[in-house]
Every structure is written in C-alpha cells, then in structure tokens.
N, C-alpha and C positions, 0 to 999 in steps of 0.2 A: 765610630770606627770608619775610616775609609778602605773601600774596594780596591782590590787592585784592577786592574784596567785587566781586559783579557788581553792576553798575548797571541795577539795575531799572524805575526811575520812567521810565516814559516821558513824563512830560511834560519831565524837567531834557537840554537839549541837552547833546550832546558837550562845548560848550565847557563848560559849568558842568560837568560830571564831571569834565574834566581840571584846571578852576580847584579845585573842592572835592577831589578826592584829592591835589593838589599842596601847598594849604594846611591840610588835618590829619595828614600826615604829613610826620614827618621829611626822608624820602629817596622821592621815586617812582619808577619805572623803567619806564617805556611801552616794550614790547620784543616782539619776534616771538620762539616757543617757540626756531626753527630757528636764528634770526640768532647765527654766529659772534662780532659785535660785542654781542652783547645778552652774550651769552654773558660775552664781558670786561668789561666794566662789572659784573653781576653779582660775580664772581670778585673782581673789583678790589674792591670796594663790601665784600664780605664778609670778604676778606679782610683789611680795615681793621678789620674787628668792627662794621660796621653793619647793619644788619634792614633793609632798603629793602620797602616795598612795592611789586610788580611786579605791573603788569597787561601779561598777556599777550594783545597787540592781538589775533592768530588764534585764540582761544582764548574770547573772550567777543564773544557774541552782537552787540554793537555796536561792535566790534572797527573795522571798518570806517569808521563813523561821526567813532569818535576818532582816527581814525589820520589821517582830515581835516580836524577840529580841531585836530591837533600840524602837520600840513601849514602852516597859516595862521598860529598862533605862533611856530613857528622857519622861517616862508618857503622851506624845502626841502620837498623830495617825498620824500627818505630820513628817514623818523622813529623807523626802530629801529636804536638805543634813543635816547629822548628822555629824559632826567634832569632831573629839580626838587632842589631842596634850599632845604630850607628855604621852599618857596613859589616860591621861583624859578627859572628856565627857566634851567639852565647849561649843556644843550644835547645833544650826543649824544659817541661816545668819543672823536673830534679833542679836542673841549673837556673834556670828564673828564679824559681823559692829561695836555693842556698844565698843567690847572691841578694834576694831582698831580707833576707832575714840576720845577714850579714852584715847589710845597713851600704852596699857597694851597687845596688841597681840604683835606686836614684840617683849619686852624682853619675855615674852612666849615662841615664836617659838628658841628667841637665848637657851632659857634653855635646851630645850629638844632636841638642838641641828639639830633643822631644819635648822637653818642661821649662819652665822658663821661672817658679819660684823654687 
C-alpha cells in the first residue's frame, strides 16, 4: 500500500487535498490506523492486487481537518474508510462490499487503471 504524502501547504483546504489525492491516484483510502473497517477495505483492495494510496486521517497532522472535508462529501459523520477510485467517491465498506459482490468493483479498479488483468 502507498502512503500518502503529508499535505503540507497550508494554504490548499482540506477539500483540495482530498479533491487532489482522489484525482492522481488510482485508488485512495481515507482510513483511521485502528478502524476494523479501514482495516477490510484495505485487505479487500489488496487482495485484488491493487496499491491504494492511504492516508491515515489519525496519523497526519491535518487529519482532522480532512476527516471534515469527507464529512461534507459523503454527508455522514462515519468517514473511515472513505474510498475514491478512480476520482470518484464510492464511498466507504457497505458500498465497496456491495459493489464487489456485485461483480462491478473490478471492471471499476480495471478502468481507472488500478489493475491491469
């Protein structure tokens, strides 16, 4: 799994951090170190063979910040884990599960170019 880079600039809001590490990577994973759910989405996510980048909300300095910014995108207060692909918000593990057991997250991750068989 890759790290995300700590977001430094303090002048780019939360919401531009979560917009720009959504839109240059593949796969993002907004996730608390502890959370048992962060926890399976990772697993799941990996064990498909994709790299997600993970920023871990408790872990970085503006941790807080973003975890307000995913508040206001997906309109719940529970945001770990919050999943992008491909740019877009597919949400947290209810909606990862549905759409893998759906048979609809794999061509997903193939599009945006997280998997490549």
């Amino acid at each position: 799994m890759g790290h995300a880079a700590p977001a430094e600039s303090t002048s780019a809001s939360a919401v531009e951090v979560v917009e720009k590490l959504a839109v240059e990577n593949a796969v993002v994973i907004f996730s608390s170190s502890g959370c048992c759910m962060s926890h399976v989405v990772k697993r799941l996510l990996c064990g498909l063979g994709v790299n997600p980048v993970v920023f871990e909300l408790d872990e970085e300095k503006n941790g807080p910040e973003i975890e307000k910014a995913l508040a206001r995108f997906t309109g719940i207060s529970q945001v770990s884990p919050t999943v992008f692909i491909g740019g877009k918000l597919v949400g947290g593990l209810d909606q990862v599960m549905a759409s893998h057991i759906s048979g609809k997250l794999v061509p997903q991750l193939k599009e945006a170019g997280a998997l490549w068989l």
